[in-house]
C-alpha positions in Angstrom: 123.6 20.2 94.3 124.8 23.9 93.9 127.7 22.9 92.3 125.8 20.6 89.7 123.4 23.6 88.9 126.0 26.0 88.9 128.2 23.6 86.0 125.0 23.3 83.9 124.4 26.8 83.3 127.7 27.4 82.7 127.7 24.1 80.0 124.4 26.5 78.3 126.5 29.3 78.0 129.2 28.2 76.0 126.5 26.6 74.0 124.7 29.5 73.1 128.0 31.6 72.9 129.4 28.6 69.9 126.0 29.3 68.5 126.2 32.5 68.3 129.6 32.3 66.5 128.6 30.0 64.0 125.8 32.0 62.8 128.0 34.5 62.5 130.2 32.9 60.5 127.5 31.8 58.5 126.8 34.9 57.9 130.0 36.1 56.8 130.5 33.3 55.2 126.8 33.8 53.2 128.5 37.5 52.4 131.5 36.5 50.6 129.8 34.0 48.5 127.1 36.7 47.6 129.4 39.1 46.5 131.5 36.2 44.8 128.2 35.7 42.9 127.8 39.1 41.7 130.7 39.1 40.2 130.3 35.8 38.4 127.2 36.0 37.2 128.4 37.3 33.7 130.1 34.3 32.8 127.1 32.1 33.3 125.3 34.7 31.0 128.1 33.9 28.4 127.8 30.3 28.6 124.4 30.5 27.9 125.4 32.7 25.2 123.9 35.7 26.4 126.1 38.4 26.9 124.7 40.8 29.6 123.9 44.5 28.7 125.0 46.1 31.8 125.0 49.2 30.7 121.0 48.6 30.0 120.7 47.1 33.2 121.9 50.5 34.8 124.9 48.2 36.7 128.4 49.4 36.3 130.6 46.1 37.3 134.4 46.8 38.4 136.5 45.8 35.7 139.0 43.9 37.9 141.6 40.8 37.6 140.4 37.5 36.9 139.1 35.7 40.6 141.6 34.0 42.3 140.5 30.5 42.7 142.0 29.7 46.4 141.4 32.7 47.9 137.8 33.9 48.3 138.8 36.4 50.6 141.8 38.0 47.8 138.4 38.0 45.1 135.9 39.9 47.0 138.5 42.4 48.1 139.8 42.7 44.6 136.2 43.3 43.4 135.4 46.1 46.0 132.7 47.8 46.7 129.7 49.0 43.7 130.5 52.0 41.3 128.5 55.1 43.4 128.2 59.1 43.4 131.4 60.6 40.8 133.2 57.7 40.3 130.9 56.9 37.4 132.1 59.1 35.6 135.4 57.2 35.1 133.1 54.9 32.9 131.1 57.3 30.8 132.5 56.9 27.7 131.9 59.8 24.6 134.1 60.8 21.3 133.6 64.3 23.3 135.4 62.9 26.5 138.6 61.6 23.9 138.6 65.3 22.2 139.0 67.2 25.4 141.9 64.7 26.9 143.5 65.1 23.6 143.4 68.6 23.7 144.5 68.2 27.5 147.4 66.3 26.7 148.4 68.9 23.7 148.5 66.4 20.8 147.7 68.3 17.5 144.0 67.6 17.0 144.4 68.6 13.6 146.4 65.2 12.9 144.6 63.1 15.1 141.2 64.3 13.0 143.3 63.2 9.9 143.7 59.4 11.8 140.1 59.9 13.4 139.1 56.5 11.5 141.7 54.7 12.9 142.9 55.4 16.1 140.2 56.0 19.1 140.9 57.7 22.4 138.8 57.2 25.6 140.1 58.8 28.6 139.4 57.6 32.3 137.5 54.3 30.9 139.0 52.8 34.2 139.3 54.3 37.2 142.4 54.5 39.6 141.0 52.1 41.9 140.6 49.4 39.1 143.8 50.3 37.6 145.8 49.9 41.0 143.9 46.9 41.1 145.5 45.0 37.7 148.8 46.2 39.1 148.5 44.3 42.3 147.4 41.4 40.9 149.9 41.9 38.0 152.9 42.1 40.5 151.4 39.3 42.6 151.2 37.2 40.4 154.7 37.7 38.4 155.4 38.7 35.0 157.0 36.4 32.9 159.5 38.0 30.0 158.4 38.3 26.6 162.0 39.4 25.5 162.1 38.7 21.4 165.0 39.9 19.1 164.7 41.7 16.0 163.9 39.1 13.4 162.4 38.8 10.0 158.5 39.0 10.7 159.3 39.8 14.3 160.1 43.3 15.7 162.2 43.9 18.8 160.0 43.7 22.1 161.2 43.7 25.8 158.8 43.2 28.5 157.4 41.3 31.0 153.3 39.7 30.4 151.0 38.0 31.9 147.9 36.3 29.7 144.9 34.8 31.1 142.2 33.3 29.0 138.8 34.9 30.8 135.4 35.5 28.5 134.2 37.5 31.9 136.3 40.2 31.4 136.5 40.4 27.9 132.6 40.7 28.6 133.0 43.7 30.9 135.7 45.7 28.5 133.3 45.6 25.5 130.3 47.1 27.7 132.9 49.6 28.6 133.6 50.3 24.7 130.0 50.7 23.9 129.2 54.2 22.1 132.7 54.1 20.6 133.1 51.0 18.3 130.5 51.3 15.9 127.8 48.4 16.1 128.7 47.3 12.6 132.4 48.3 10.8 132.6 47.5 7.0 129.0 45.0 6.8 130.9 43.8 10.1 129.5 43.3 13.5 131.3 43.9 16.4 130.6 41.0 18.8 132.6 41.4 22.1 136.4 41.8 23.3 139.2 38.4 22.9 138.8 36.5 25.9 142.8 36.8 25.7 143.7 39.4 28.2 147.6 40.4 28.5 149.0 42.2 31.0 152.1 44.0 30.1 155.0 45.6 32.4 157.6 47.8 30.7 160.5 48.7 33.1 163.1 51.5 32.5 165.1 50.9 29.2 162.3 48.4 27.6 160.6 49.1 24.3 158.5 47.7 21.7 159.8 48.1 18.5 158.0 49.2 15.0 155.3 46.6 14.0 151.9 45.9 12.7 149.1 44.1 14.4 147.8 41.6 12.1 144.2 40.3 12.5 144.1 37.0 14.1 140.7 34.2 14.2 139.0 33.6 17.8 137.7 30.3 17.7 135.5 30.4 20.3 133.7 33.5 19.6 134.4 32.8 15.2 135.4 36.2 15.0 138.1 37.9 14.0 140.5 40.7 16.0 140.2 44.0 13.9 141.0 46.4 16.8 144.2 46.5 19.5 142.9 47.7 22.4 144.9 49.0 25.3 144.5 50.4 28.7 147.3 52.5 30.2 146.9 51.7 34.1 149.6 54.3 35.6 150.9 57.8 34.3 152.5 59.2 37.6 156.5 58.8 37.9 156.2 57.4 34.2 158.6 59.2 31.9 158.3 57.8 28.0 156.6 54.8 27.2 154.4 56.6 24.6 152.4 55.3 21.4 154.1 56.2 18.6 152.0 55.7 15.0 154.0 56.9 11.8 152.1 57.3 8.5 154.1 57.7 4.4 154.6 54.5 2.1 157.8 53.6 4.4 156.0 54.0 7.7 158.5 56.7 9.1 157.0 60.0 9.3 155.6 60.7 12.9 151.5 60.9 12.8 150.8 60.8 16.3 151.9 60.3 19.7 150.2 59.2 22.7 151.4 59.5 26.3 150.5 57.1 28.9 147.5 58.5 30.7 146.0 56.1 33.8 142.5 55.0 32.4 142.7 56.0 29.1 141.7 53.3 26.3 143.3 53.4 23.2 141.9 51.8 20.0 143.9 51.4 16.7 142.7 48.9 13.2 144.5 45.8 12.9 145.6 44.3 9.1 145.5 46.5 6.4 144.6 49.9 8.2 147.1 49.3 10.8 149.6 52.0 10.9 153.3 51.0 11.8 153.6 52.0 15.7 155.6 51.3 18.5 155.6 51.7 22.0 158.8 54.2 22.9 161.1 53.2 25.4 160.5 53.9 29.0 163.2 56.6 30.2 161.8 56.4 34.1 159.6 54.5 35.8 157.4 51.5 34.9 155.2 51.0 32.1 152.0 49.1 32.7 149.2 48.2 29.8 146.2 45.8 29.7 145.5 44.5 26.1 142.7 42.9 24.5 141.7 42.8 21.1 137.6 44.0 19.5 136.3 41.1 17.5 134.1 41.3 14.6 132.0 38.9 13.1 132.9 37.2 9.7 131.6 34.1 9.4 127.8 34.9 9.9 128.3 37.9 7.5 130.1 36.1 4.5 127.8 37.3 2.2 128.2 41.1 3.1 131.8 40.4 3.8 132.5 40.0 0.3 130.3 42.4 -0.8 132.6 43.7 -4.0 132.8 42.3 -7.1 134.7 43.9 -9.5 133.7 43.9 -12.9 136.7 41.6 -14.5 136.6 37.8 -15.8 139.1 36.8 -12.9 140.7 37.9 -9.7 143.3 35.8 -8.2 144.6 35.9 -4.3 147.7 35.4 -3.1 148.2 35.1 0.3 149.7 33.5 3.3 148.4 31.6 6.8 151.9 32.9 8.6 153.9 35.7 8.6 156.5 36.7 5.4 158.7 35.0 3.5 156.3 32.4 2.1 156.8 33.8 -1.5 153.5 35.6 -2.2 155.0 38.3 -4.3 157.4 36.3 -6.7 154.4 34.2 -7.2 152.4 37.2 -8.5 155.0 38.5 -10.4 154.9 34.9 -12.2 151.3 35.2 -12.4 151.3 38.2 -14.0 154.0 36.9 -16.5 152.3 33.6 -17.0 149.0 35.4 -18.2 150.9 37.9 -20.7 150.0 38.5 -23.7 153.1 38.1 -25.5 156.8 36.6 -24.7 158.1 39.8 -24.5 159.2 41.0 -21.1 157.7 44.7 -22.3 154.3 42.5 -22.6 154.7 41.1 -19.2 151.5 42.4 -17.1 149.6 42.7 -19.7 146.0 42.8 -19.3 146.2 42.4 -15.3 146.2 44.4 -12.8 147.4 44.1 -9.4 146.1 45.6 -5.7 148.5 45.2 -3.3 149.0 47.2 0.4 152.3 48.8 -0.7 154.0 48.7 2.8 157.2 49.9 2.2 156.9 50.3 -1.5 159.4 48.5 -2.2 157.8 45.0 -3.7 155.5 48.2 -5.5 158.4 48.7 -7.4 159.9 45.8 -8.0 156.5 44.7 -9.7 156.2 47.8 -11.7 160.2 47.1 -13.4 159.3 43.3 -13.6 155.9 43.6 -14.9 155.5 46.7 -17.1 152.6 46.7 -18.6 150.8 45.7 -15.5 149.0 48.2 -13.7 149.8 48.6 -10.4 147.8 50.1 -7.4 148.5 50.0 -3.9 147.0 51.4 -0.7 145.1 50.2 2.2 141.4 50.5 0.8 142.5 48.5 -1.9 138.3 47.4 -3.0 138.0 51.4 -3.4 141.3 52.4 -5.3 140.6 49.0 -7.6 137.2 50.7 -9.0 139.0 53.6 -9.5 141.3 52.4 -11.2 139.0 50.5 -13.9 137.2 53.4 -14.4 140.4 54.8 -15.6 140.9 51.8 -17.9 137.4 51.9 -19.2 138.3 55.3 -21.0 141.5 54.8 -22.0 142.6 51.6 -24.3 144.0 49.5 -21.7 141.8 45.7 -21.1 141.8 44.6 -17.6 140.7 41.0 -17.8 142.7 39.6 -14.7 143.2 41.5 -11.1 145.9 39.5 -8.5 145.4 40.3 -5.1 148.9 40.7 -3.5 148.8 39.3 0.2 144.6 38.8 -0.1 143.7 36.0 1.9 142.7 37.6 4.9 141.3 41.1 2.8 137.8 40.5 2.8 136.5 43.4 1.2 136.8 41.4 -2.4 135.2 38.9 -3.9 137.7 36.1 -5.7 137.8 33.1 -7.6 140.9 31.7 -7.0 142.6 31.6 -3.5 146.5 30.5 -3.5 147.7 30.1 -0.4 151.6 30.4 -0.1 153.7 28.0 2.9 157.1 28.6 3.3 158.8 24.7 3.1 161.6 25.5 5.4 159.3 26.4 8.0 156.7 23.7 7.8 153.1 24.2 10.0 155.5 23.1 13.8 156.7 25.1 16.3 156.1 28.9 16.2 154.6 28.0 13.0 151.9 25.7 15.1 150.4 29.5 17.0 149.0 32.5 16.5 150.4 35.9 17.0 151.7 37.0 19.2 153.0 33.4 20.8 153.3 32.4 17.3 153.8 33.0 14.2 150.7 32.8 12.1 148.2 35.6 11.0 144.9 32.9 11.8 145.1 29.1 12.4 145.7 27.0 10.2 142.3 25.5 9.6 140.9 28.5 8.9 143.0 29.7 6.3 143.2 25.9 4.5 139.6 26.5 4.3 139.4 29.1 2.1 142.4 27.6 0.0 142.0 26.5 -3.4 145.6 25.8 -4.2 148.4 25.3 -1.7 151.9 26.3 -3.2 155.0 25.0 -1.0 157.5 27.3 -1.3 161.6 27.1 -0.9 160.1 23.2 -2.2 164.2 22.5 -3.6 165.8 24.0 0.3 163.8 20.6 2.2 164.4 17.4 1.7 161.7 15.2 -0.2 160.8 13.3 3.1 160.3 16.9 4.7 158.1 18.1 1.9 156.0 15.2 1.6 155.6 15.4 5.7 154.5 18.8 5.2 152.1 18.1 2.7 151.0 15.3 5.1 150.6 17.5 7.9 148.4 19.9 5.9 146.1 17.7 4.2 145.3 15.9 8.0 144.2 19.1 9.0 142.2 20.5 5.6 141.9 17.6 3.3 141.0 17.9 -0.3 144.0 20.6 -0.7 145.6 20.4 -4.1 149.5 21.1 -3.8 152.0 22.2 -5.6 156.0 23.7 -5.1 158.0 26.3 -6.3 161.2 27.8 -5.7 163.5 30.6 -5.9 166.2 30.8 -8.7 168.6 33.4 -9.5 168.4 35.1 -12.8 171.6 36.9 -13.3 174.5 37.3 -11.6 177.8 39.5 -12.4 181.0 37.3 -13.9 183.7 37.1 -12.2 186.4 35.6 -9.8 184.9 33.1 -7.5 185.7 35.4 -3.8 187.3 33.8 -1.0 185.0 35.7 1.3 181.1 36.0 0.7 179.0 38.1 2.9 175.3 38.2 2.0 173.1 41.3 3.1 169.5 40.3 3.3 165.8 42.5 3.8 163.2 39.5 3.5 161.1 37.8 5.3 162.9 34.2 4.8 166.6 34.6 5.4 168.0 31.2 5.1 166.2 30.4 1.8 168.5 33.0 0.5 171.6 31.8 2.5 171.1 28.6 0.9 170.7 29.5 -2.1 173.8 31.4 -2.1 175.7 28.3 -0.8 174.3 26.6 -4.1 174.9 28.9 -6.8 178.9 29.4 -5.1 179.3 25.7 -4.4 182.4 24.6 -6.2 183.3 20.7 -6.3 180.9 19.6 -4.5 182.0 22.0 -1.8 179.8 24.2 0.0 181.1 27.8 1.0 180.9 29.7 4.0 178.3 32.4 4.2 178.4 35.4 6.5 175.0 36.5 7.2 174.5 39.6 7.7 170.6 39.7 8.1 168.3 42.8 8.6 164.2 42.9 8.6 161.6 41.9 5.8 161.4 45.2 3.6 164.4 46.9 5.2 166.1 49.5 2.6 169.7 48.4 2.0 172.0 51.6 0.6 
């Protein structure tokens, strides 16, 4: 009977010593999921489509890598504990804050006041903790090489990235950004951060070449990117691996440099404001940036958008959907010819005028010997420097009844009545010509660009095949019917007599090197024979001499 008594109690106390276990497991259990909450809740907010002020909420929420979906216990360690005491202060955000890390950093203010509309500083806008944090994960995770070869459209690039699609922390960087992108840019409202966040690792010896950032369209948000942003996670053991914009007509005269600071947030325009820049080459060390792009809000603002109308009968825009060689400046040079008054090529341009960005001046000057009585403006603020310029034609005797917009179909500061949109045939909408930057090569997707199209031209039209350009013209019209096509080519107009060479080498700066290879092979073809070609190929505007 002792023995049965003494069993029982022992039975009780392993019962209440498995309950007790349990409920604290529950407990634990209750923890993580709370703090998983907290750190979640934005997104719902953003599905409901209301972002959450946090900053008017007094909450400061870690800006941390995306939630790792099979390990609850990786996320809430990740996420760490709340913002207390100083290390607010690496999220207070002020112009002040980017003058006296500038100064710190000895750049010469007097330049960077010079760029102060384009490029923004923000020092400590993460702190270490959230910065070691995106390196973990980064590493972790694995970066995946993003190697790409100098190419026309393309500049050099060798790194490793990482891209993640996630609307929670695109949330959380533009909360940290308020103060310092104005509310509204242009009649433009800023409306959050690209849910596309890249995570970049630059070891010793890689570099980013010289490029631009074109502006691309987020579809889920329908905003456009007008602003890189970049965060520079790590500083210490880092030698190189700065910012380096350039300013002048050919993009080659230093303007500013920016070290790699850990925290710091650097913003700089996309499109037409963009400055050539590049990221320098890491000497020692490793390089680590997040990126994410500030969108602003075009399609709710169309009206405002195209605020500008200039006072002329007709202004005509010729653009493109991808990046160069589609033939947008050989078709306003034909414009401008077509509209002459007068068959004389001294009468060519006459009566039109055309605003164009001028990067590397040379298509500015090819314009101004092919079309002479044309005037021609270029520059980035090209709505500004157009009303200028009519103000100088209204006193003098010169008639401006047409203005051509070179490469206009994403510059919105003008109104326009006729939008040609220029394809490149050889290239076709497929492939790298199926993506936006920077996994593909197009400047906005295609339906977005067709949309505002009132003429499609498909250029290099004799380099395809008929089948090919009738598929092409398929393919367009399934995705933006009602298009009205048409196709144009490239033909020489002089060439030097002489002996037919046994060797032909072809030096090319364009954006579309093989629709000059094969129209070399044409114009050299002898008996039906096609010759050999050796291509010697450099990039779109490259100065050859």
């Amino acid at each position: 009977m002792a023995k049965k008594k003494k069993k029982q109690q022992q039975q009780q106390e392993q019962q209440q010593q498995q309950q007790q276990k349990g409920a604290k497991g529950k407990g634990k259990r209750r923890a993580e999921a709370a703090a998983t909450e907290r750190v979640r809740a934005p997104k719902r907010d953003l599905l409901d489509g209301r972002a959450p002020d946090l900053r008017a909420k007094g909450v400061s929420l870690p800006l941390v890598p995306p939630l790792d979906p099979d390990s609850t216990a990786t996320a809430a360690s990740a996420t760490g504990a709340e913002v207390t005491g100083d290390d607010k202060n690496h999220h207070e955000v002020s112009v002040e804050n980017a003058a006296a890390f500038l100064s710190h950093v000895k750049l010469d203010l007097e330049r960077f006041a010079v760029l102060r509309d384009l490029i923004f500083a923000v020092p400590r806008c993460l702190s270490p903790e959230e910065c070691a944090a995106w390196i973990a994960w980064g590493e972790k995770r694995g970066f995946a090489s993003a190697k790409q070869a100098s190419s026309a459209g393309f500049a050099f690039r060798d790194n490793g990235r990482i891209s993640v699609h996630d609307p929670e922390v695109a949330a959380i960087i533009f909360q940290r950004l308020r103060g310092v992108v104005p509310a509204e840019i242009d009649g433009r409202k800023a409306v959050g951060c690209s849910p596309n966040i890249r995570l970049y690792r630059y070891a010793t010896g890689q570099r980013f070449g010289k490029h631009i950032d074109e502006s691309n369209f987020e579809q889920d948000l329908d905003a456009w990117s007008e602003f890189t942003l970049l965060f520079y996670l790590n500083d210490e053991g880092l030698d190189g691996g700065e910012t380096v914009f350039y300013s002048g007509n050919t993009g080659t005269k230093e303007a500013l440099r920016v070290p790699p600071a850990q925290g710091l947030a650097l913003l700089h325009w996309h499109g037409d404001r963009c400055l050539v820049h590049e990221g320098a080459n890491v000497r020692a060390g490793v390089k680590y940036l997040l990126r994410s792009d500030v969108l602003l809000l075009y399609t709710q603002l169309l009206p405002d958008v195209f605020s500008s109308r200039l006072p002329v009968p007709l202004v005509i825009s010729v653009g493109n959907v991808s990046v160069g060689g589609t033939g947008k400046t050989p078709m306003v040079e034909f414009i401008g010819r077509t509209l002459a008054n007068g068959n004389e090529p001294k009468s060519f341009g006459s009566d039109c005028m055309i605003l164009m960005r001028g990067y590397g001046r040379d298509e500015e000057f090819e314009l101004k010997a092919n079309l002479p009585a044309a005037k021609i403006v270029a520059g980035s603020n090209r709505a500004q420097l157009a009303q200028e310029a009519l103000c100088e034609s209204a006193t003098s005797s010169d008639n401006v009844s047409t203005i051509i917009l070179d490469d206009g179909l994403q510059h919105f500061q003008l109104k326009r009545d006729l939008n040609v949109v220029m394809v490149n045939a050889l290239r076709g909408c497929a492939g790298a010509y199926a993506h936006t930057l920077p996994y593909g090569a197009l400047r906005e997707p295609w339906a977005s660009g067709l949309a505002r199209a009132d003429a499609v031209v498909l250029h290099h039209a004799t380099s395809v095949s008929a089948q090919g350009l009738v598929a092409l013209r398929d393919a367009l019209a399934k995705i933006q019917p009602d298009l009205r096509f048409f196709a144009s080519e490239m033909r020489p107009v002089s060439l030097y007599q002489g002996e037919m060479p046994s060797r032909i080498i072809c030096l090319t700066g364009v954006g579309c090197p093989e629709s000059v290879e094969r129209m070399a092979q044409r114009v050299f073809a002898r008996g039906g024979k096609t010759p050999e070609i050796e291509m010697c190929v450099f990039g779109d505007h490259h100065a050859c001499g």
